[in-house]
C-alpha positions as CSV (number, residue, x, y, z in Angstrom):
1,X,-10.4,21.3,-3.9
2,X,-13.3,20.4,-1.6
3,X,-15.0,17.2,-1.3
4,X,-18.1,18.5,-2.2
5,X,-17.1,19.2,-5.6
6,X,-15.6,16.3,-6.4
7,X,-16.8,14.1,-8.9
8,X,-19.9,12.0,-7.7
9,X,-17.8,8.7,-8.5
10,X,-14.7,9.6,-6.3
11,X,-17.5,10.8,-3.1
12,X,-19.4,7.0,-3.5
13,X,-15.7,5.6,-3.3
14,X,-14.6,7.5,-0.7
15,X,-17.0,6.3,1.7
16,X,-17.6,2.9,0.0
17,X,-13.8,1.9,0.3
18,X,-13.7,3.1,3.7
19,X,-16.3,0.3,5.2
20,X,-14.6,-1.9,2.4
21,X,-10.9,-1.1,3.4
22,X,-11.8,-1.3,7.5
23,X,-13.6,-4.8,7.1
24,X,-10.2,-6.2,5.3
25,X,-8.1,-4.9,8.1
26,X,-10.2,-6.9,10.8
27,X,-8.8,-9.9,8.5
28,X,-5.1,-9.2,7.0
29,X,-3.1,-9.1,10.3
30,X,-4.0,-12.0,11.8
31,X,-3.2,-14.2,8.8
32,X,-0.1,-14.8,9.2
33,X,-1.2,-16.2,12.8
34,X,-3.5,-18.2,11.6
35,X,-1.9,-19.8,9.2
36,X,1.3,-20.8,10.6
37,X,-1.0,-21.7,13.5
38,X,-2.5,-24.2,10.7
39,X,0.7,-25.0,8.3
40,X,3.5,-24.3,10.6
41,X,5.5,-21.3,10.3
42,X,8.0,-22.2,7.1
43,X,5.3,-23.6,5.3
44,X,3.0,-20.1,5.7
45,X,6.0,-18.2,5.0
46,X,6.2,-20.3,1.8
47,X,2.6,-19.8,1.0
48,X,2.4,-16.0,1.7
49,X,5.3,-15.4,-0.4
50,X,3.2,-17.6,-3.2
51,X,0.3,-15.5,-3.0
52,X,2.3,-12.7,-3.4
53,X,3.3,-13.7,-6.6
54,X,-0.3,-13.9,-7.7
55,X,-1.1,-10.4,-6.3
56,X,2.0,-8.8,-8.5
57,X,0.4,-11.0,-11.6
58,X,-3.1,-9.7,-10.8
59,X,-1.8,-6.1,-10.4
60,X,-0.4,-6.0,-13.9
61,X,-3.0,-8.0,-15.2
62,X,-5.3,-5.0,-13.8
63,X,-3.8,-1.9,-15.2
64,X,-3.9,-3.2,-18.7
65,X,-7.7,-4.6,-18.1
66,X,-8.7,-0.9,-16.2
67,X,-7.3,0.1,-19.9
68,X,-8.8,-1.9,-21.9
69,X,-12.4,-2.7,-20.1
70,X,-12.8,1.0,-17.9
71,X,-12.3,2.0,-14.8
72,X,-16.1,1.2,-13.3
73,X,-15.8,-2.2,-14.8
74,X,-12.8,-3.4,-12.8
75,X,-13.7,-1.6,-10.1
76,X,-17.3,-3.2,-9.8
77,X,-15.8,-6.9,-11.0
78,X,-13.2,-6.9,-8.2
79,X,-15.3,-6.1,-5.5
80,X,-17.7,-8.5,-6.1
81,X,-15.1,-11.3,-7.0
82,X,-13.3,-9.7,-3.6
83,X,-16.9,-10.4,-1.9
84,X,-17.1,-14.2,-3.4
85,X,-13.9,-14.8,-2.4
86,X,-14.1,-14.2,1.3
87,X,-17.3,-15.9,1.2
88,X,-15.8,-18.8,0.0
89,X,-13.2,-18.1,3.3
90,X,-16.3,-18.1,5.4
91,X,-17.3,-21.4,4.3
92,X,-13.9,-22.6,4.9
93,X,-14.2,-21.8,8.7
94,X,-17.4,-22.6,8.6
95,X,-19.8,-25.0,11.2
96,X,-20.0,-27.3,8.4
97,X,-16.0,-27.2,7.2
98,X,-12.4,-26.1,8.1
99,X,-10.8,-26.4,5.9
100,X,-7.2,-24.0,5.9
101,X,-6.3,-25.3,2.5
102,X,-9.7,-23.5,0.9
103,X,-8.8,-20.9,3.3
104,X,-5.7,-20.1,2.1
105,X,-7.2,-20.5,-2.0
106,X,-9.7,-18.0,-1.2
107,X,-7.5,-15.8,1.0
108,X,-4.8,-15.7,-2.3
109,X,-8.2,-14.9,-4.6
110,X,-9.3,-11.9,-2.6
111,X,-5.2,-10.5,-2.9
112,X,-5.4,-10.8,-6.4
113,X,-9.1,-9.3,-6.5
114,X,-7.7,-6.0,-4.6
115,X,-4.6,-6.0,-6.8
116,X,-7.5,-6.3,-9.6
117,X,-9.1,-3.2,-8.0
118,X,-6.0,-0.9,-7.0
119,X,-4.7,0.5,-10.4
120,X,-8.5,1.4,-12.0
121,X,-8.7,2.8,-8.4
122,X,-5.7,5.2,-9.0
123,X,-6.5,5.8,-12.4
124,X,-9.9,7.0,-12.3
125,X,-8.9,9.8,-10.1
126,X,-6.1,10.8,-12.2
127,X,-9.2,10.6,-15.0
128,X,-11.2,13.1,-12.9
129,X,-9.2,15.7,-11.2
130,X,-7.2,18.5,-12.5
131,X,-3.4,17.9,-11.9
132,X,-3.5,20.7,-9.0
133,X,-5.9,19.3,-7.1
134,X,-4.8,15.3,-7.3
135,X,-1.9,15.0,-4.4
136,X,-4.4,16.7,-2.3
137,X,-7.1,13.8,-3.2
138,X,-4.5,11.3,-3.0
139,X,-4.0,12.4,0.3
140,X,-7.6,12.3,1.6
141,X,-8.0,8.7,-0.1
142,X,-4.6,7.5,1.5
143,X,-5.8,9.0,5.0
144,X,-9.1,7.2,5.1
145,X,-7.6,3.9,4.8
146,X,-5.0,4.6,7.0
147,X,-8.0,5.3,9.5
148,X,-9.2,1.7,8.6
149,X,-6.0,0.5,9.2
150,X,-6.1,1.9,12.9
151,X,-9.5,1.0,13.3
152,X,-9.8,-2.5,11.7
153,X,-7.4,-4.4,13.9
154,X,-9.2,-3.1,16.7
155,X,-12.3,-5.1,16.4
156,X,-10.1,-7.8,14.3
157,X,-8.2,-8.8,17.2
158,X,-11.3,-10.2,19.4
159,X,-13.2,-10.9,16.0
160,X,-11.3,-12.9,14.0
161,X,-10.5,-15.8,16.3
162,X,-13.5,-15.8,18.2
163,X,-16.2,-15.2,15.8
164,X,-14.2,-15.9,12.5
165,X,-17.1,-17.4,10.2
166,X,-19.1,-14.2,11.4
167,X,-16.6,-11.7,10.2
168,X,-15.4,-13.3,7.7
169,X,-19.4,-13.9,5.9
170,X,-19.7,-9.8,6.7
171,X,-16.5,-8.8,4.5
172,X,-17.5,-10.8,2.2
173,X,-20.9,-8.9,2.5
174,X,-19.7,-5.7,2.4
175,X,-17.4,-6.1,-0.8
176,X,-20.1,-7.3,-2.6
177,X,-22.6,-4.7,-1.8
178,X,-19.8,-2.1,-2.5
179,X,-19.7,-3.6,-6.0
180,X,-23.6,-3.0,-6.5
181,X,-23.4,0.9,-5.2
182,X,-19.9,1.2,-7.3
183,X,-22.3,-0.4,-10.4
184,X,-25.7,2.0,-9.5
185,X,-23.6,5.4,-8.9
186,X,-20.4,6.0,-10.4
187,X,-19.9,6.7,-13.9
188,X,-16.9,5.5,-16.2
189,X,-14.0,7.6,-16.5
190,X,-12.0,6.0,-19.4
191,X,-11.9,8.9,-22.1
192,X,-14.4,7.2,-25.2
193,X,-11.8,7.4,-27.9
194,X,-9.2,4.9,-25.7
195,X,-11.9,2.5,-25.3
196,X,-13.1,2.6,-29.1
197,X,-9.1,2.0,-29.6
198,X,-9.2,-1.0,-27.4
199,X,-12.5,-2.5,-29.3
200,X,-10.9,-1.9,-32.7
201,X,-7.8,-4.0,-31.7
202,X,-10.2,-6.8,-29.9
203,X,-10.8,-9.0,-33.2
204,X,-6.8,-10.1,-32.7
205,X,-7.9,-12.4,-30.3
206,X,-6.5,-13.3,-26.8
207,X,-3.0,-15.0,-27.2
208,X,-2.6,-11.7,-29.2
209,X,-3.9,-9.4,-26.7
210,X,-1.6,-11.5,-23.8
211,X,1.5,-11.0,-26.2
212,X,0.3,-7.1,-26.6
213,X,0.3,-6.7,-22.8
214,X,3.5,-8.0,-21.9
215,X,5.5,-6.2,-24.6
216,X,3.5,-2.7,-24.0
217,X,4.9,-3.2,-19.8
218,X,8.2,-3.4,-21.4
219,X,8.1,-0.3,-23.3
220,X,7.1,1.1,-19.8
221,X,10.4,0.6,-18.8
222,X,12.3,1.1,-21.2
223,X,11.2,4.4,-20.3
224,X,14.4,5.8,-18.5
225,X,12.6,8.1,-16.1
226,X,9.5,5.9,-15.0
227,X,12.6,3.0,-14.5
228,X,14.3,4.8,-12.3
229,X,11.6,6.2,-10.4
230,X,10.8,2.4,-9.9
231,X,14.6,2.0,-8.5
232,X,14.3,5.0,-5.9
233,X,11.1,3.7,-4.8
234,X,12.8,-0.1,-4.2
235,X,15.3,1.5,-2.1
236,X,13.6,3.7,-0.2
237,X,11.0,1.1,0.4
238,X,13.6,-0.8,2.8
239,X,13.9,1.5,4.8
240,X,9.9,2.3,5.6
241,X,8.9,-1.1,5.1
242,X,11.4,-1.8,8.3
243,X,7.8,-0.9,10.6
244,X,6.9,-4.3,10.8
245,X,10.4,-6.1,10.3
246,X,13.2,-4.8,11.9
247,X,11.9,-2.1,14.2
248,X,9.5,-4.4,16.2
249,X,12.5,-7.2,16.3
250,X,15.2,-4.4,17.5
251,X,12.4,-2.9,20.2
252,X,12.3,-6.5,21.8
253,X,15.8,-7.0,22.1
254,X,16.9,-3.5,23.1
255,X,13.6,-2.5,25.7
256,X,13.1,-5.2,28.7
257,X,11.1,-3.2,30.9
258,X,11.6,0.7,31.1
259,X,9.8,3.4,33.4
260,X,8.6,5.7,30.6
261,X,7.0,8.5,33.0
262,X,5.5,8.6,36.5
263,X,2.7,10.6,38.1
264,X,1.7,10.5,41.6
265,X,4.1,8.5,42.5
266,X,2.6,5.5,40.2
267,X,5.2,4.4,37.2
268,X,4.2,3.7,33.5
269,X,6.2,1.2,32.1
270,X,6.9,-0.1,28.9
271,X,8.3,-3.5,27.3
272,X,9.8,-4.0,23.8
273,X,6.5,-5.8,22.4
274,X,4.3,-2.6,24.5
275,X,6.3,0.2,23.3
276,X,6.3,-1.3,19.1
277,X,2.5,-0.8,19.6
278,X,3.1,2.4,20.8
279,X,4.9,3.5,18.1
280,X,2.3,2.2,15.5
281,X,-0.8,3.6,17.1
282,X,1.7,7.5,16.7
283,X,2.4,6.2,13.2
284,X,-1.6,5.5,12.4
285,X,-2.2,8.7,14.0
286,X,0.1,11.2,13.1
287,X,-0.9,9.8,9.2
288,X,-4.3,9.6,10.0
289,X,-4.3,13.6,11.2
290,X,-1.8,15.0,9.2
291,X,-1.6,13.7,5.6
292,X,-4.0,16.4,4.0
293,X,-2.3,18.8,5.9
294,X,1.0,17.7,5.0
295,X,0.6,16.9,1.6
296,X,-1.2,20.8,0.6
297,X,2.5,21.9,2.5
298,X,4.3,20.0,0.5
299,X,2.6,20.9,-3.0
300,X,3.9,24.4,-2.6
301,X,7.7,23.4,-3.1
302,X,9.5,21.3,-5.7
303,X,8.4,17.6,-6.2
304,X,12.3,17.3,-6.9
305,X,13.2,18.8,-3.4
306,X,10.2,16.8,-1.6
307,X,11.1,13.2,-2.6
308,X,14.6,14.0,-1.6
309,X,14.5,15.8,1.5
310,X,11.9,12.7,2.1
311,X,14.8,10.0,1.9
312,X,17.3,12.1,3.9
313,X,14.3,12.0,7.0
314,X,14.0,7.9,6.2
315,X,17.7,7.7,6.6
316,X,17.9,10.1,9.7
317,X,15.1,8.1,11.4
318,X,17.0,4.8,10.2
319,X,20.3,6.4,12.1
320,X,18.4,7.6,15.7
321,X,16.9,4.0,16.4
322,X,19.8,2.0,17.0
323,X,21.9,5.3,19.1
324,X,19.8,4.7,21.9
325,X,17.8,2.3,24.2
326,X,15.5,5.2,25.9
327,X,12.1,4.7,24.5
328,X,11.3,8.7,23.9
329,X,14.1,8.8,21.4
330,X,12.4,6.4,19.8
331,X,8.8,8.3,19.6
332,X,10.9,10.8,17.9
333,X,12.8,8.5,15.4
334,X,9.1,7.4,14.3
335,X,7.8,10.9,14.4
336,X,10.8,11.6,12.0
337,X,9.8,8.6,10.0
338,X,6.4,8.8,9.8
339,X,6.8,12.5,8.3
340,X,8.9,11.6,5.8
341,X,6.1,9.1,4.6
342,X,3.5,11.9,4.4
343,X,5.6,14.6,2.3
344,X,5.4,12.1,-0.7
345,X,1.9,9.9,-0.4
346,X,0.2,12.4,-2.2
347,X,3.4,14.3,-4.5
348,X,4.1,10.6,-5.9
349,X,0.8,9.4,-7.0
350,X,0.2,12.5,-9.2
351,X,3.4,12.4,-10.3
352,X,2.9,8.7,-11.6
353,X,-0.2,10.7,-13.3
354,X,2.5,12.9,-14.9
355,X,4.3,10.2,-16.4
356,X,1.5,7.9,-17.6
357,X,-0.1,8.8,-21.2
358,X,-4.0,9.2,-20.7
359,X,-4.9,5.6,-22.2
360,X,-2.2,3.9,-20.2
361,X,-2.3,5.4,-16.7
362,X,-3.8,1.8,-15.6
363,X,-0.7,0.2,-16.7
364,X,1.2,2.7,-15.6
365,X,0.0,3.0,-11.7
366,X,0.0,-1.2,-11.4
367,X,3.7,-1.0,-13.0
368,X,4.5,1.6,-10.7
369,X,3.1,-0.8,-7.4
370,X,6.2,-2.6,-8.2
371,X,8.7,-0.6,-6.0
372,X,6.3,-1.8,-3.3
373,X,6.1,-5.5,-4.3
374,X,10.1,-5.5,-5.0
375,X,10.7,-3.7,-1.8
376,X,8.3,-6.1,0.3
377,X,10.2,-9.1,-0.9
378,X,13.8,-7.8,-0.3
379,X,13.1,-6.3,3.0
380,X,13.1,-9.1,5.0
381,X,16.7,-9.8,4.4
382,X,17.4,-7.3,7.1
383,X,16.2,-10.1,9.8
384,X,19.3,-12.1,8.8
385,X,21.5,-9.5,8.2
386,X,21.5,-8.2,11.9
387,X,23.0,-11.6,12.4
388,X,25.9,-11.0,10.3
389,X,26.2,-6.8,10.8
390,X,24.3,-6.5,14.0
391,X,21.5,-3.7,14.4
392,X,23.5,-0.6,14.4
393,X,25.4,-1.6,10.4
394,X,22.1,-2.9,9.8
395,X,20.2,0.4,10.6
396,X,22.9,2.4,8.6
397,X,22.9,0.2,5.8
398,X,19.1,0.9,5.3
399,X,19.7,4.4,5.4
400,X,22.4,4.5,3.3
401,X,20.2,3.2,0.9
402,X,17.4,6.0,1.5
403,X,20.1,8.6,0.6
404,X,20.9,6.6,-2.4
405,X,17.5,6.5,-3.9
406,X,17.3,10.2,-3.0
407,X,20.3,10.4,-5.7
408,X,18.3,8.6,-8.0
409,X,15.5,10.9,-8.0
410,X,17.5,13.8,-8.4
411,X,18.8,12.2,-11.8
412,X,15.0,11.2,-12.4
413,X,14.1,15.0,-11.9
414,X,17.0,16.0,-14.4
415,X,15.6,14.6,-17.4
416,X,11.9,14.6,-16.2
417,X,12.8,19.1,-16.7
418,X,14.0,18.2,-20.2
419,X,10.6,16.9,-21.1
420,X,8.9,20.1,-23.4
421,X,5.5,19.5,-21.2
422,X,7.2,19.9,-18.0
């Protein structure tokens, strides 16, 4: 399915979330920096892992309200409230204030504004496209903002700590005038009949509504086969979310300086801090060229054979860093890795689509966010562990894991045939 005859809403996002998602990504790396510059590092670490918390309560809170209220409406609300919230940062490294306690406020209010914005987000394009064409449109939405991911911290590292109240006034700018175009030229994708349910049920009031909320995430899982989708993606998550945890920390130790090729008789070397950015610019680029390309291969086989041929490439990646020291072993490890994250960015979001009944795909793409949100608080743990294990039963551990959750989506896969719609 071309662009060009995609649905008006999903062009104006495209390139709206691409200026949107590129500003953010001047900002979110160099938090961490500058708060534990401000707080000292166990504090920040406290505080980041508080904000988290929010984000996963906003994230919830947003599939049921991209439900309830439409997808345009959440969409336009959290980019505006994303805009007043790095304003409100802006003023907090202001001429007139610094202040890193408002900093860090605003910076948790514009997390919970983009987990606000991220299920009605997913949702509307499952609303939209026909289920063949929506792991290719996944794909192309996932690539963009892996191009701001590449792109942002560019400009964010001589930005942000030089001219900070600059670049912090023109996200807010940005998100805010990305709200207006979202509100003048898209069009709401919420099917009429699930909103006219929702207004019917409003008169029970809010403590009702709350109540309502909570107990319909439960039924969610309570749904065997959406659970354990949740529990592959947990596992498997430690092992990809080991990019900026354990690879970077093993690359330091393991690489002092190494001559990594020489021409006319001049030698290019790398160090262990060099060579982890040289792994993450392949990363950003292999994703940024290949996902669309990747992800149309992909749709031609089995989504039961992809997600688990996926896992067995996390775990074989997980296995090849910690055999050797030479750094072009390691270019391969990643290139192994960073393929087995494209076979499944665009398979698994339509297959959440799959799952989700129409007037709950909201809930059902913010419920599925938790394998991320789960993952990113257990993956840290494998800092510590190489203290007990050391890197090579660390490394195996994590892949171990990947081939588990590949046996959990094969028992996902056997009762997701039994379904009479498959």
């Amino acid at each position: 399915m071309r662009i060009r005859d995609w649905d008006r809403s999903l062009k104006v996002r495209l390139v709206g979330e691409f200026f949107m998602n590129t500003s953010y990504w001047m900002v979110f790396p160099f938090l961490a920096i500058y708060f534990a510059d401000e707080f000292g590092k166990g504090t920040a670490g406290l505080l980041l892992v508080i904000s988290q918390v929010f984000s996963v309560a906003a994230n919830l809170v947003g599939g049921y309200c991209a439900d309830r209220f439409g997808r345009r409406a959440m969409l336009v609300f959290a980019s505006i409230a994303q805009g007043g919230a790095f304003l409100l940062f802006a003023f907090a490294n202001s001429p007139w204030l610094e202040s890193p306690e408002l900093g860090f406020i605003a910076f948790t209010l514009a997390g919970m504004c983009s987990s606000l914005y991220w299920p009605a987000s997913q949702a509307m394009i499952a609303d939209v496209i026909p289920e063949k064409y929506r792991s290719d449109v996944f794909a192309i939405f996932y690539t963009t903002l892996n191009i701001a991911v590449v792109v942002g911290p560019l400009f964010g590292a001589v930005l942000f700590f030089t001219y900070r109240f600059e670049l912090l006034l023109v996200v807010a700018v940005i998100s805010m005038v990305l709200g207006l175009i979202l509100r003048l030229y898209t069009n709401e994708t919420l099917a009429r009949e699930f909103a006219d349910q929702w207004a019917t049920e409003e008169k029970t009031g809010w403590p009702v509504a709350v109540a309502k909320q909570f107990k319909e995430y439960g039924l969610i899982f309570n749904d065997r086969l959406f659970l354990l989708f949740v529990i592959a993606g947990v596992l498997v998550a430690q092992t990809f979310m080991q990019l900026d945890l354990l690879i970077p920390v093993y690359l330091k130790e393991t690489i002092d300086v190494q001559t990594i090729a020489s021409f006319f008789g001049r030698e290019w070397t790398v160090t262990g801090e060099t060579s982890f950015g040289f792994l993450l610019s392949e990363n950003g680029l292999l994703v940024a060229l290949l996902t669309v390309i990747v992800t149309r291969w992909m749709t031609q086989f089995p989504e039961k054979w992809v997600f688990f041929l996926s896992t067995l490439l996390y775990a074989a990646a997980m296995l090849l860093f910690p055999l050797t020291s030479w750094f072009w072993m390691f270019v391969v490890a990643m290139g192994i890795f960073t393929f087995a994250e494209l076979m499944v960015v665009g398979v698994q979001q339509s297959f959440i689509s799959k799952l989700a009944p129409e007037d709950k795909r909201g809930q059902y793409f913010a419920a599925a966010s938790l394998r991320y949100t789960i993952g990113r608080m257990i993956a840290p743990l494998s800092i510590p562990m190489t203290a007990w294990f050391g890197f090579g039963w660390t490394f195996a551990i994590l892949a171990a894991l990947a081939v588990i959750s590949g046996f959990v989506y094969l028992a996902m896969f056997r009762l997701f045939e039994k379904r009479p719609s498959y």
